[in-house]
Residue, then its C-alpha position, 0 to 999 in steps of 0.5 A: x370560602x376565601x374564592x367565593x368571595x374574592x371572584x364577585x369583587x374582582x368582576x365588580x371592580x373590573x366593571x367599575x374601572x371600565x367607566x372610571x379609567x384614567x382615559x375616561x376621567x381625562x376625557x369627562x375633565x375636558x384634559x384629555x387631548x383630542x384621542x390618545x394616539x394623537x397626544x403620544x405622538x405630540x412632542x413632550x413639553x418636558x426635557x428627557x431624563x437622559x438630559x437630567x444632570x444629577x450635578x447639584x441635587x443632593x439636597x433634593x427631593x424626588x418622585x416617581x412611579x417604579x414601574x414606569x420610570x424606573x425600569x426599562x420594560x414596564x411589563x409587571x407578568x414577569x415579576x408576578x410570574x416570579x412570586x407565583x413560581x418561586x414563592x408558590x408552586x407550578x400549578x399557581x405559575x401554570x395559573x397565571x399563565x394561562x390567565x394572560x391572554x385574558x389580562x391581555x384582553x383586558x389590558x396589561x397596565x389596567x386597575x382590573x388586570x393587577x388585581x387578577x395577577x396579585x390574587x393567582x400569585x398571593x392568594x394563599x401563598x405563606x408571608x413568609x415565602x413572599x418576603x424571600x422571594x422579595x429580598x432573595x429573588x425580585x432584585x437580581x431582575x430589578x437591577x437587570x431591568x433598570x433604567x440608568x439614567x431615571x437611576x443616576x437622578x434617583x441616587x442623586x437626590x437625598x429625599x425619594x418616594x416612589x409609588x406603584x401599582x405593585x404591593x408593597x411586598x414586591x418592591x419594598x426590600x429591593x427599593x429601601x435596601x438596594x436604592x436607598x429610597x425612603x417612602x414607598x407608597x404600594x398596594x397593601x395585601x390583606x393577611x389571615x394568620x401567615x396567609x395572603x388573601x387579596x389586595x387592597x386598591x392602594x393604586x388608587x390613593x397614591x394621589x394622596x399619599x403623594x400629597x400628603x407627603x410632600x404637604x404645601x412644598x413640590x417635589x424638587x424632581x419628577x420622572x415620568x413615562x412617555x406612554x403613561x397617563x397617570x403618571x400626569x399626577x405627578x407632574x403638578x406635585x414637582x418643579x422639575x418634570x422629566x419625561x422617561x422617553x422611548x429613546x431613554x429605555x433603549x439599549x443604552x438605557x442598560x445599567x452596567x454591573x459597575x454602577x449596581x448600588x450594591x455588589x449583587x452576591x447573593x440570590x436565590x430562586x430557581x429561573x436564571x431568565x426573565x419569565x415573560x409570557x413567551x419564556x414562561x411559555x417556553x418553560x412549561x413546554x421545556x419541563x417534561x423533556x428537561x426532566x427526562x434529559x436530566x434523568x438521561x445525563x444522571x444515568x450516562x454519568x453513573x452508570x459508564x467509566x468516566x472517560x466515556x461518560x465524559x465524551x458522550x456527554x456533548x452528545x446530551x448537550x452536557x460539556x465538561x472542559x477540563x484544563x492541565x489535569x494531573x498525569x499521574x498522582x502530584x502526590x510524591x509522599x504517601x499520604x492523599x492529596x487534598x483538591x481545594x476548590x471554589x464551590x459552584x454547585x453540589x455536582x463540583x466534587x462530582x466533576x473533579x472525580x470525572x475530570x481526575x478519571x478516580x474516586x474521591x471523597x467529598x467533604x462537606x460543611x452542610x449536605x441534606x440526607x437525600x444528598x448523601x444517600x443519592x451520591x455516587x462518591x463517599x461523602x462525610x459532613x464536617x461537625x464544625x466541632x475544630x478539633x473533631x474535624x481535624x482528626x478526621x479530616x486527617x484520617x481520609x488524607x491517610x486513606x487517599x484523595x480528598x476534595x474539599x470547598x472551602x466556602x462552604x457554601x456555593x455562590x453563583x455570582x463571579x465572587x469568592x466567599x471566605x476560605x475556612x482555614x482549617x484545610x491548610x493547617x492539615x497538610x502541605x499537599x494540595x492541588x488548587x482546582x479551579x470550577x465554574x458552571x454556566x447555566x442558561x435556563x435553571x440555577x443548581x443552587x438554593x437557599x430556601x429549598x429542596x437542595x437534593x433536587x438542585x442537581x437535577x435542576x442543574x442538569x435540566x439546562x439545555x446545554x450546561x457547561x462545567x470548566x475545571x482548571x488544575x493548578x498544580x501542587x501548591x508550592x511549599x513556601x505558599x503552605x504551612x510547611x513554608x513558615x505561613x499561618x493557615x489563614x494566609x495559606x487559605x487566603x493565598x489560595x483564595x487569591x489564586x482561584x480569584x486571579x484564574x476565574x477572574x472573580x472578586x474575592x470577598x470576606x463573606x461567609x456561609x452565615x451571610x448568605x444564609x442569613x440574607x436569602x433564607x433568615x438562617x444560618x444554613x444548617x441543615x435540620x434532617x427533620x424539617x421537611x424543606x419546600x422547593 
């Protein structure tokens, strides 16, 4: 009944903001200058934001349009089309595609055109999908697409609102919890039960919203874009206007890692790329080949001996660099070596196998069912019980050779997450290993869903890589054998990996993770069906 209802106001606010444009409301006002391809190419009375010293505002306060001022491309498909894929499903993200040339008919930044990308993208879709796809997933692209310099004004005043057309659910974590701002003015969306319906036009009192919050006083600073009529309104509530200029958004407008406001470690979602209307075109046509190249890379990796499944791998675009691999066993005492490794993705124990040409058994802190009975090595699941995961972690060493990670988690950013200790109070033979994978199209990694499929998802990448580097038997004097605590051992080791991969090394840990991407504490519930 929901669809029925919605499509009669769609079309009627569409038919609405034909004869109440922004252009149209100027025009009738007497304010609109001569026609609109004269006045964008009229000189801006106003400076460039890239002249904007942020010296001296830290008691000031600002105002601008997220959208426009703060990021780069001003383009919002990508960002709808993030929420439909990664909160919804392939159907609702093969909606919103097939609605674009109709938005671009329509007009992209248009009242009407917002409206159709909020109702294909949340109407339906669960609350709490959208708030992880909210914290989890929108702010890696955020930070990607920001405008340094309209961010270095930002950051340097202390009172900040920013308004958009975007509901609020979009934009509200990443802009309280990344940038610091304090009022975000957004489209709210309507809810039934734990469900989205439709939004309301918000857009249309952030005039209001502005007024009321800064009352009779002005905004101390204002950001505006070149190529935005509303975001004129701003410029009467502000002393200080600055224009977002097309030199402004240009490549040197690219904000570097260094100056994130806060370290990105943590996020989630399957694309690895921006997914505009041409890659998000791109991706449907790649589907059904990188499901079947996926499937083709399975079979030649578990079928064929190792050394032949590693030199046909280049042929199905699939690389694996291997670096100072052992000759023979390091080991000169009887018992099994244990290969400590960062953790990448599920398909590291995997590689360490194919890269050692011999069986080993991966031991793991948390891994699905699926996983398990899918895996071509043994694995066994650690209780997180210290004592019941000692004795059998020394019962595998005595039967052979064992791969460990000892995050236990995987992170895709060039961090390193805690190292559990327990691993180096056991035995003195380890072999630090190395591992990065390098992706281009699908992250083999989740939080939030299906993690049996983040394989398959791995090996849907055109030309994945996996790079392993041997670092030889760790000497004695860095193990326990040598007088050091576990602790420093692991973290001995931790060091190692970090000064070889050239990763940061942190104190974060698996429930950190968890509980920011997926508000939990990453165990695995064999009886909870997980969505992808």
């Amino acid at each position: 009944m929901v669809f029925p209802v919605l499509y009669p106001k769609i079309v009627m606010d569409w038919l609405l903001s034909r004869n109440n444009t922004p252009a149209k409301r100027m025009k009738r006002q007497g304010s609109f200058h001569r026609t609109a391809s004269r006045s964008h190419l009229a000189p801006s009375p106003y400076p460039s934001v890239a002249k904007c010293s942020p010296e001296g505002r830290e008691s000031q306060s600002f105002v601008c349009d997220f959208q426009t001022a703060l990021l780069r491309s001003q383009s919002l498909f990508p960002y709808f089309m993030l929420v439909a894929f990664e909160g919804g499903s392939l159907l609702r993200a093969l909606l919103l595609l097939l609605a674009y040339p109709l938005i671009l008919v329509l007009g992209p930044d248009e009242g009407i055109s917002i409206k159709i990308m909020v109702f294909i993208s949340f109407c339906g879709l669960r609350v709490k999908d959208a708030e992880i796809v909210s914290r989890a997933v929108l702010p890696k692209f955020y930070l990607e697409n920001m405008n340094v310099y309209s961010y270095e004004v930002l950051a340097s005043t202390k009172k900040r609102v920013v308004v958009s057309r975007m509901p609020r659910v979009m934009i509200g974590a990443f802009l309280e919890e990344y940038l610091g701002v304090g009022e975000v003015v957004g489209a709210e969306l309507q809810v039934l039960g734990d469900l989205f319906l439709a939004t309301e036009p918000a857009w249309s009192l952030r005039n209001k919203a502005v007024k009321e919050l800064f009352g009779e006083s002005k905004a101390d600073v204002a950001l505006v874009s070149y190529c935005s009529p509303q975001d004129n309104l701003f410029i009467s509530y502000c002393k200080e206007p600055y224009i977002v200029t097309k030199e402004a958004s240009g490549p040197s407008s690219v904000m570097p890692r260094s100056k994130y406001p806060k370290p990105l470690i943590f996020h989630d979602g399957r694309l690895a790329f921006l997914p505009t209307p041409l890659s998000s075109l791109f991706l449907f046509l790649y589907l059904p080949f990188g499901l079947t190249l996926a499937i083709a890379r399975v079979l030649i990796g578990t079928i064929l001996p190792y050394n032949l499944a590693i030199a046909l791998g280049p042929f199905s675009g699939f690389k694996l660099h291997v670096h100072n691999p052992p000759t023979k066993n390091p080991n000169p005492n009887p018992k099994g070596v244990l290969y400590v490794c960062n953790h990448r993705t599920l398909l590291d124990p995997l590689m360490l196998t194919a890269a050692l040409g011999r069986p080993l058994t991966a031991v793991t802190y948390s891994l699905s069912p699926v996983s398990e009975i899918l895996s071509p090595i043994r694995t066994v699941r650690l209780t997180r019980n210290r004592a019941v995961d000692a004795r059998k972690l020394q019962k595998l060493l005595s039967e052979g050779d064992v791969v460990i990670c000892p995050e236990g988690t995987t992170c895709r950013e060039p961090y390193l997450l805690r190292f559990s200790a327990l691993f180096a109070e056991l035995t003195d033979n380890m072999v630090p290993c190395a591992v990065d994978a390098r992706i281009s199209m699908f992250y083999g990694t989740t939080a939030s869903g299906f993690k049996w499929l983040d394989p398959i998802f791995f090996l849907m990448n055109p030309r994945p890589v996996y790079e392993i580097r041997f670092l030889g038997l760790l000497p004695k004097e860095m193990s326990c054998g040598g007088g050091l605590k576990g602790v420093d051992v692991a973290n001995g080791i931790q060091r190692m990996l970090g000064e070889e991969l050239g990763f940061e090394c942190t104190s974060l840990t698996r429930k950190d993770k968890y509980l920011m991407l997926a508000g939990n504490e990453g165990i695995v519930d064999e009886r909870r069906n997980k969505r992808h």
